[in-house]
N, C-alpha and C positions, 0 to 999 in steps of 0.2 A: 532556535539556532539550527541551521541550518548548511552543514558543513560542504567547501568548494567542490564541485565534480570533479572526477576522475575516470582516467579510462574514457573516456569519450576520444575517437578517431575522429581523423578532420572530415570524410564523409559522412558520418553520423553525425556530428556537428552541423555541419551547412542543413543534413536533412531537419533534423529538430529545427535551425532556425528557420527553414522556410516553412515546415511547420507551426512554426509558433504566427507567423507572419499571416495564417492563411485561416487563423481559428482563432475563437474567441472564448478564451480561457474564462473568460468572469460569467457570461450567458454557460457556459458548460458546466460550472461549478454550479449555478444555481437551478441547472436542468438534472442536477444527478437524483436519479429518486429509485429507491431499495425499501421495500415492503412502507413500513411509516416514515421511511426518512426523505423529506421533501425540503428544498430550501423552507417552502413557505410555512410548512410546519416547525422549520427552526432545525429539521434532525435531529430529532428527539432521541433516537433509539441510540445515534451514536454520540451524543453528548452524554449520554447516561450511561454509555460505558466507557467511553474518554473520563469522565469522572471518577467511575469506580474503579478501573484500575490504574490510576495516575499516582495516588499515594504509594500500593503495593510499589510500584514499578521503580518509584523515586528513591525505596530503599532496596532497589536491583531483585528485587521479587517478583515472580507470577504464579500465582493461586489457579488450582486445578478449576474452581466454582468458577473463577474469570474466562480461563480458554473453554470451559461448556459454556459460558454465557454468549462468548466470543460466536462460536460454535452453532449454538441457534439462531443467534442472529444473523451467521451469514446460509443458515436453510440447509448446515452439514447433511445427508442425507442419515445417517446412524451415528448420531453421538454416543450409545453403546457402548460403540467401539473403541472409545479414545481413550488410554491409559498415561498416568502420570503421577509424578509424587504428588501430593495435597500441596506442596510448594515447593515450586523451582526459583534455585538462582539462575540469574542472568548478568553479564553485564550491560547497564544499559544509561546509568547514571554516576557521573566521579566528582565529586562537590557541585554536586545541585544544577552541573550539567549534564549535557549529554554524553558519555563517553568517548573519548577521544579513537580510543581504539577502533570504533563504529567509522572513524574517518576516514583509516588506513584499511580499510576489510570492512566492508558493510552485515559482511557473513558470519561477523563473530558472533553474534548473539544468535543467529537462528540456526548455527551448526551443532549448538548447544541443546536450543531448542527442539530439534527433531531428533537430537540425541539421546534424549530423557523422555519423550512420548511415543504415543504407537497414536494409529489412527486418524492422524491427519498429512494430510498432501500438500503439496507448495499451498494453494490456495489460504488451506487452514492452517498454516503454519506462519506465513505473511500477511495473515487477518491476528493473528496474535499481538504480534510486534508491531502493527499497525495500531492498535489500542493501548500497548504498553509505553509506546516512542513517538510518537505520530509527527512529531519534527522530522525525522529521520528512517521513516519505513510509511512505505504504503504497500497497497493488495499486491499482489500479482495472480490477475481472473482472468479465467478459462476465456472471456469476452475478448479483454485486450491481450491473451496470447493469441486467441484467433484472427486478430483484426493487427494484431502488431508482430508476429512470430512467422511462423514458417508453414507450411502445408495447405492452411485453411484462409489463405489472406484473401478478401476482397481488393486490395490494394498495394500491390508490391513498394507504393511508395513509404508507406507506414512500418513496413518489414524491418522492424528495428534489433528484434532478436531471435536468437537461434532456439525457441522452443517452440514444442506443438504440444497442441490440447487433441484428446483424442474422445469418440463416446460409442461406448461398445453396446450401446442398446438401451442403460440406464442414464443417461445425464454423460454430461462432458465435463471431462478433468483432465489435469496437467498431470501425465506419467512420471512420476519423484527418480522413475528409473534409466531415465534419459538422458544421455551424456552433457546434456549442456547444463543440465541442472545441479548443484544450486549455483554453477558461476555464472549463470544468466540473469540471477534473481540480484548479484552486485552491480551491473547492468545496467537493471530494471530501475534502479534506485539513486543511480548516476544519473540517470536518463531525469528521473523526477526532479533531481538535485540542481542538474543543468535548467528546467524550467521553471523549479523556484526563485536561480537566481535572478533570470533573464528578465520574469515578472516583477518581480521585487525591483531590480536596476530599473526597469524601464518604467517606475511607477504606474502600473497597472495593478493596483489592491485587488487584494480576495476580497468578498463578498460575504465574510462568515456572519451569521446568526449572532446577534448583539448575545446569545447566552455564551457564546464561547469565552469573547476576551472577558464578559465580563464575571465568570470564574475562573479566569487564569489559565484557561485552555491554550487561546492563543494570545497574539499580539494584532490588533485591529489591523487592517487589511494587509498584516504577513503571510507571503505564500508560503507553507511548508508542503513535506513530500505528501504527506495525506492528502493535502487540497489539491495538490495537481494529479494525485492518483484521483480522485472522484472526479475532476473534470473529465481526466483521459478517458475513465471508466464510462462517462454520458454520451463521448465523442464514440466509443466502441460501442454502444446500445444502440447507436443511430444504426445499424448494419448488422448486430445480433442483439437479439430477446431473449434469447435463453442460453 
């Protein structure tokens, strides 16, 4: 499920559609590739965490072991440093769906979220809720703030929101300290939401790995926010590597 966009301006609007018009979301989804995770490998690494914490999540839980797993997988530079209870509530599910409240404020779950941890930044904090909700949360990466944000665009067309990624010598990250954040990150998720449904309407199916629907991950060629964040994400690696 996959709840209606909101907050999208008529300018942003038209841009996403001629966006949508000008790319090809199913070739991008099956170009996204993160350390083992490759269409043609099936994406292993995040089916296996799309698994393990789908149950947690379904009873509004998130296990400290899940955001360090989370965490490695996406190559945090010092996991270390990341402190929380051994289990956080969230809300994230209200009879067996998504929570409603996520409809009205996409922020509700991850205001909480970075409110009970230390040591993770937007990225590792929207790779959380990315694995807990994947209907309804995808990344927000240093890649597509640079390629879709402000400061560092190759493309002023793409310039869809008001953050920067900055790198002070060790790696680039999104500053959690920067006035646009986290209303950028409701946005960011509107923005996903608006292209799930665009694909979904216009029957153009995802492309997922027959293991998804066939544990109950997804719904055979349903786009959700996660799928359109890893296309975005191939379409931002075409312009940055790292």
């Amino acid at each position: 499920m996959t709840f209606p966009p909101t907050e999208i301006s008529r300018d942003l609007h038209s841009s996403l559609e001629d966006f949508a018009k000008k790319c090809d979301f199913e070739t991008l989804y099956k170009e996204y590739s993160w350390r083992a995770d490759t269409w043609q490998n099936g994406f292993p690494d995040i089916l296996r965490l799309e698994t393990r914490i789908a149950n947690a999540a379904r009873n509004n839980l998130v296990r400290k072991s899940d955001i360090l797993a989370v965490a490695e997988w996406g190559s945090l530079r010092n996991t270390k440093r990341i402190e929380c209870p051994s289990t956080l509530t969230l809300p994230l599910y209200e009879n067996g769906r998504p929570d409603k409240r996520i409809e009205a404020d996409p922020l509700t779950s991850l205001r909480i979220l970075q409110a009970k941890t230390a040591g993770l930044g937007p990225t590792g904090l929207s790779k959380v809720l990315r694995f807990a909700l994947p209907s309804e949360y995808g990344v927000i990466d240093t890649r597509i703030v640079r390629m879709m944000g402000v400061g560092d665009a190759i493309s002023k067309r793409e310039s869809w929101l008001s953050l920067r990624a900055r790198n002070d010598g060790y790696g680039w990250y999104i500053p959690k300290n920067q006035s646009a954040w986290p209303r950028e990150y409701s946005k960011w998720i509107n923005i996903l939401r608006f292209f799930s449904r665009l694909l979904n309407d216009s029957g153009r199916p995802c492309p997922h790995p027959e293991a998804f629907s066939r544990n109950g991950l997804r719904t055979r060629g349903i786009w959700v926010c996660a799928d359109v964040e890893m296309a975005l994400f191939s379409y931002a690696s075409k312009f940055y590597s790292t």
